[in-house]
Each structure stands twice: as structure tokens, then as C-alpha cells.
C-alpha positions in Angstrom: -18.4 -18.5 -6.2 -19.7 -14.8 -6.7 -18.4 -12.7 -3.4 -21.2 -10.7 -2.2 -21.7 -8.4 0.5 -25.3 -8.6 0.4 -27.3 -11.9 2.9 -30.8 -12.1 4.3 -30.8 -12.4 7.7 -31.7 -16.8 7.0 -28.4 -16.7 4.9 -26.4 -14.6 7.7 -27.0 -17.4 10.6 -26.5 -20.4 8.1 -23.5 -19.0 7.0 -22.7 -17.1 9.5 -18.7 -18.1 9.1 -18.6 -16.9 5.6 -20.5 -13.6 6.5 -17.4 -12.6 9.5 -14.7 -13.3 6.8 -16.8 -11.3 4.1 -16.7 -8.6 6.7 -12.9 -9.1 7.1 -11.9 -9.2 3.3 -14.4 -7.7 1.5 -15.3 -5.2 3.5 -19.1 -4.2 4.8 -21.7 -6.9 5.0 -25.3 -6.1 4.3 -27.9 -8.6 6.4 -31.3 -7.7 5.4 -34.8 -8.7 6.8 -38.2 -7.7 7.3 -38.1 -4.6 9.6 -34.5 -3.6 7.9 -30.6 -4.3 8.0 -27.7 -4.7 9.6 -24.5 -3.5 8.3 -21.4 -5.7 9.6 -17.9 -4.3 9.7 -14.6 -5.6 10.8 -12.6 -3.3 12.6 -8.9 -4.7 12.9 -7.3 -4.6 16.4 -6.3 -1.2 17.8 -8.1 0.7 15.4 -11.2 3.0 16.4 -14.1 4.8 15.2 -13.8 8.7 14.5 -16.6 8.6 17.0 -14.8 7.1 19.6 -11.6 8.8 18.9 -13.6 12.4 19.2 -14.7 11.5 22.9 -11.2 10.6 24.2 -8.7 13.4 25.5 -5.4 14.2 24.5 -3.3 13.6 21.1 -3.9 10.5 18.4 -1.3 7.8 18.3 0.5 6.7 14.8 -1.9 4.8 13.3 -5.2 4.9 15.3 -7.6 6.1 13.0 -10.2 4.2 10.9 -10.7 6.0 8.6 -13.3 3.9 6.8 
């Protein structure tokens, strides 16, 4: 089987297993529908979004960026 990291939002809830491991192995997972998409990403334990980083104070720990 093909892997694909595109679903319409009908595939995403049938499948909705294969779509969290997608996420996990493959990377970003596209869920389309009608008014627009969703973009699903796994973000392993103790890692955080530049975002979230930006907002905290003090130094960055080893390790604790996501850099994706």
C-alpha cells in the first residue's frame, strides 16, 4: 500500500488509526474537506513549538527544540 499523507476528512475518521501513525512516521497529515484542511502533526514527548519556546523565560534545555 501507497503511504500518503493526503485523507478527506470521510477517510480521516474511518481510518482514523492509520492517519495518527501516518502523522508519527511519515510526517504531516493533510485532512481535507469542504470549507478547508487540517494539517496533523506528531510532536514526540518533551519537544515544543518555536512558538511556545519564544513565550517561556529563561535558557533552552539540550534537546527541546522542534525544529520542524
Amino acid at each position: 500500500m501507497a503511504v500518503t499523507n493526503q485523507w478527506t476528512r470521510r477517510e480521516a475518521e474511518a481510518r482514523i488509526g492509520e492517519v495518527l501513525e501516518a502523522a508519527k512516521t511519515g510526517g504531516p497529515q493533510h485532512i481535507s474537506e469542504v470549507s478547508g484542511s487540517f494539517e496533523l502533526t506528531f510532536i514526540p514527548a518533551g519537544k515544543r513549538k518555536v512558538g511556545e519556546l519564544l513565550r517561556q523565560e529563561g535558557p533552552l534545555e539540550d534537546g527541546e527544540l522542534d525544529e520542524r
